[in-house]
C-alpha positions in Angstrom: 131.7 158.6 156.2 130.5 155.1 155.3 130.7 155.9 151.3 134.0 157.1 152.3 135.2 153.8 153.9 133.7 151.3 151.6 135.5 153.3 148.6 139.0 153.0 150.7 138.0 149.0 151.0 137.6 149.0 147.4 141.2 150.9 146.8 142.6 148.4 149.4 141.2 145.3 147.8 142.6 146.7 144.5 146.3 147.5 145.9 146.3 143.8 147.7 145.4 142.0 144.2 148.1 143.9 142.3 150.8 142.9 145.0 149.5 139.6 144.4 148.9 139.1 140.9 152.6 141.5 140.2 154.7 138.0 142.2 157.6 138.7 144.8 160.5 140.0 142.6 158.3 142.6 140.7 156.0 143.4 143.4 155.7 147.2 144.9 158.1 146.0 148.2 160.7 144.6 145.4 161.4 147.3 143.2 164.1 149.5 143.1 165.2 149.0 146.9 169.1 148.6 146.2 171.1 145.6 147.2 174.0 147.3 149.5 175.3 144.5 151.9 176.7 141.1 151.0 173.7 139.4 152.7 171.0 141.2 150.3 173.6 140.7 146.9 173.6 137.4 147.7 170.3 136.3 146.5 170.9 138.2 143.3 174.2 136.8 142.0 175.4 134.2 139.9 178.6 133.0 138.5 180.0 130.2 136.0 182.9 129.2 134.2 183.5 130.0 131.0 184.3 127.5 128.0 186.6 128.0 125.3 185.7 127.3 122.0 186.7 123.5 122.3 184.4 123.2 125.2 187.0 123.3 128.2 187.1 125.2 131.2 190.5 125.7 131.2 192.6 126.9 128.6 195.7 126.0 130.3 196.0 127.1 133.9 193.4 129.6 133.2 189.9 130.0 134.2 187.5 132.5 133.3 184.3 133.0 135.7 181.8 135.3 134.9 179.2 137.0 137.1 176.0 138.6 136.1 172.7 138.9 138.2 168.8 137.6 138.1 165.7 138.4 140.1 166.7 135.1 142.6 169.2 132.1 142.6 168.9 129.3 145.3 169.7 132.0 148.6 166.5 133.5 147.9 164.8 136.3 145.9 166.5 139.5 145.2 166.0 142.6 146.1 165.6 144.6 143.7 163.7 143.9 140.4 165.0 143.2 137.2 163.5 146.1 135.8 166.5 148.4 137.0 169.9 148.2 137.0 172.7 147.6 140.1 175.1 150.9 140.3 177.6 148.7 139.0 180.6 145.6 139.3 183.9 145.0 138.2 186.3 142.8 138.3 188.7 143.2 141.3 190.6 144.5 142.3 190.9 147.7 140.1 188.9 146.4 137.3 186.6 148.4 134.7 183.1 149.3 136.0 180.0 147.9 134.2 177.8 151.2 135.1 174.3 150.3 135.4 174.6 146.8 135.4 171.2 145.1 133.8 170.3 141.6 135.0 170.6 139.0 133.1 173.5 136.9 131.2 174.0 139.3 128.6 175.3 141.3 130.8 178.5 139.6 132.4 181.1 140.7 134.0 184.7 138.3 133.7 187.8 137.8 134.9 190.3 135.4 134.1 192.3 133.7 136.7 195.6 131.8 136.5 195.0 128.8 138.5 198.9 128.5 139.0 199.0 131.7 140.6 195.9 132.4 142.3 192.7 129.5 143.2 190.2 133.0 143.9 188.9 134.5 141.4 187.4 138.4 142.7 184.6 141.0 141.7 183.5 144.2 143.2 180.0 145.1 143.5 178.3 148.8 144.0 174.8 149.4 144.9 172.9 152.1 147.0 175.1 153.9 149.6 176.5 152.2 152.9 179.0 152.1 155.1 179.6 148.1 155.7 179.1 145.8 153.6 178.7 142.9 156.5 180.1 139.9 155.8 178.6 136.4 153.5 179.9 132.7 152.8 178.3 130.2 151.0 177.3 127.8 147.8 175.8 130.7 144.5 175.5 128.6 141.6 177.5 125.8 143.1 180.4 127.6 143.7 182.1 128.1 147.1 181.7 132.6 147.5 182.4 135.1 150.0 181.7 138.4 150.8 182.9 141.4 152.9 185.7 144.2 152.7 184.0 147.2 152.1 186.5 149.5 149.9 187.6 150.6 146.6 187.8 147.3 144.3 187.0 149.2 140.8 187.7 151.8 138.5 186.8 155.4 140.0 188.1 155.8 143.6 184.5 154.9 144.9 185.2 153.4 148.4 181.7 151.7 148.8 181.9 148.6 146.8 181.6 145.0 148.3 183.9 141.9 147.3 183.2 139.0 146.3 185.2 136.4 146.1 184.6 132.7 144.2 187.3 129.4 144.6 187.8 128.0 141.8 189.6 124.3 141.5 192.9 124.7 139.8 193.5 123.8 136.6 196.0 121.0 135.6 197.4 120.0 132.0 196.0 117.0 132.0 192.2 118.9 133.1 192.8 121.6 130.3 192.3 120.0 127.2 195.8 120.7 126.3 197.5 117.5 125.3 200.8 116.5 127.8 203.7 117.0 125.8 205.6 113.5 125.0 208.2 112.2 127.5 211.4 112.7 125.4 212.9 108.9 124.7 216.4 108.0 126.4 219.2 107.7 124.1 219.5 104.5 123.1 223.0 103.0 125.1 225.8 102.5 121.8 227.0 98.9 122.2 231.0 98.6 123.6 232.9 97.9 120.7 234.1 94.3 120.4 237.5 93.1 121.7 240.5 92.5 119.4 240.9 88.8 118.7 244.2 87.6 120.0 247.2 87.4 117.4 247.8 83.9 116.6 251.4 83.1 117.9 253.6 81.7 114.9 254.0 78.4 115.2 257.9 77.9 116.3 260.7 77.3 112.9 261.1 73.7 113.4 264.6 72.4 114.8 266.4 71.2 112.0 267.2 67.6 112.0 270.3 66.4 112.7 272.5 65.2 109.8 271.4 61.8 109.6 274.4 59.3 110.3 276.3 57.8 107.3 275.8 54.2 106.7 278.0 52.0 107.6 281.6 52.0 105.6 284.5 49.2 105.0 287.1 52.1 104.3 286.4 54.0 107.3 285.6 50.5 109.2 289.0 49.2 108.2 291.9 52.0 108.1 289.8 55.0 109.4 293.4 56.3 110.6 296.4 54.5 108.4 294.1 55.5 105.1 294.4 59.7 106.6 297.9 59.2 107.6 299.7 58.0 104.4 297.5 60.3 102.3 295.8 57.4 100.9 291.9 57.8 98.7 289.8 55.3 100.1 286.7 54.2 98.2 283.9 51.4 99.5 283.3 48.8 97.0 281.0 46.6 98.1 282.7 44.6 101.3 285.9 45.5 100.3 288.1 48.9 100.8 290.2 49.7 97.4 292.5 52.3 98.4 295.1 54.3 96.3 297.8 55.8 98.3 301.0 57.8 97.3 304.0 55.8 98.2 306.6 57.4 100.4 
């Protein structure tokens, strides 16, 4: 009996190092247990935003985030080790399953999200069996997430998968990387088109001068009847009048 108890010491000592020495995520209490509820997914997820190939977030309005999961994040250790795999996730609703999802960021799951439509970006997660998921809201990875709503979010009628939800910040042109098309130019204004210049009025026909008086004359001076009557041709000579008349 006391061989017997100081062997099962030894087997003890043994089993205590290895839990010790194996660390928290691969240890025997954190092995294949699977993570069914939002409140033990939690500590297992991750998400980020995706960059296009000129380094943006957005390409757009739209926003890609990716989930994929590790052995802990900042809510904690997970669950279940890295060694196996989660049943599977999608992107929700109605999204393909990745089956056996391995941890890890190889092993992503995406959606993309038009940020003029829709500021949520959703993914359905399956592991284990259960019928509530509970209920989770918080900061993973820096990201504002959520979790409840037990139901069908992927691809295969299963009715035990948990959302997730992430907000996102909504993408603008001017965040995007796109450059703002130009402001089209106003028309430039075409200038009023000068006034006539005023006819010049034609200068009134001069009044034509009267005939200028004849200078003085003895003839007319002297007989300007008698000379008419008797049919007489007067002519001025000098200070005299020489007149030629037709005698009766």
């Amino acid at each position: 009996l006391v061989r017997s108890r100081g062997l099962g010491d030894v087997y003890k000592r043994q089993y205590q190092r290895r839990v010790r020495d194996l660390g928290a995520e691969d240890s025997l209490f954190f092995t294949r247990a699977p993570v069914t509820t939002c409140s033990t997914q939690k500590s297992c997820l991750n998400f980020f935003l995706q960059k296009n190939a000129q380094g943006n977030i957005c390409t757009g309005t739209n926003q890609t985030v990716c989930m994929y999961w590790t052995g802990s994040n900042t809510n904690g250790v997970c669950a279940k080790s890295t060694k196996y795999t989660i049943s599977h996730a999608c992107p929700a609703p109605g999204g393909a399953k990745t089956d056996s999802w391995a941890s890890g960021n190889t092993s992503l799951v995406c959606t993309t999200v038009d940020t003029t439509k829709s500021s949520t970006a959703f993914f359905g997660v399956k592991d284990g069996n259960t019928n509530d998921c509970g209920s989770w809201s918080g900061k993973i990875s820096g990201y504002n997430a959520s979790c409840g709503y037990i139901g069908n979010w992927c691809t295969g009628g299963q009715t035990t998968e948990c959302r997730w939800s992430v907000s996102l910040t909504p993408c603008s042109v001017a965040t995007s990387g796109v450059g703002t098309t130009g402001t089209t130019g106003t028309t430039k204004t075409t200038g009023t088109t000068g006034t006539t210049g005023l006819v010049t009025s034609t200068g009134t026909t001069g009044t034509t001068g009267s005939t200028g008086t004849t200078g003085w004359s003895p003839c007319a001076e002297i007989f300007p009847t008698e000379a008419s009557k008797q049919g007489c041709t007067c002519s001025d000579w000098g200070d005299y009048c020489q007149c030629d008349c037709t005698c009766c």
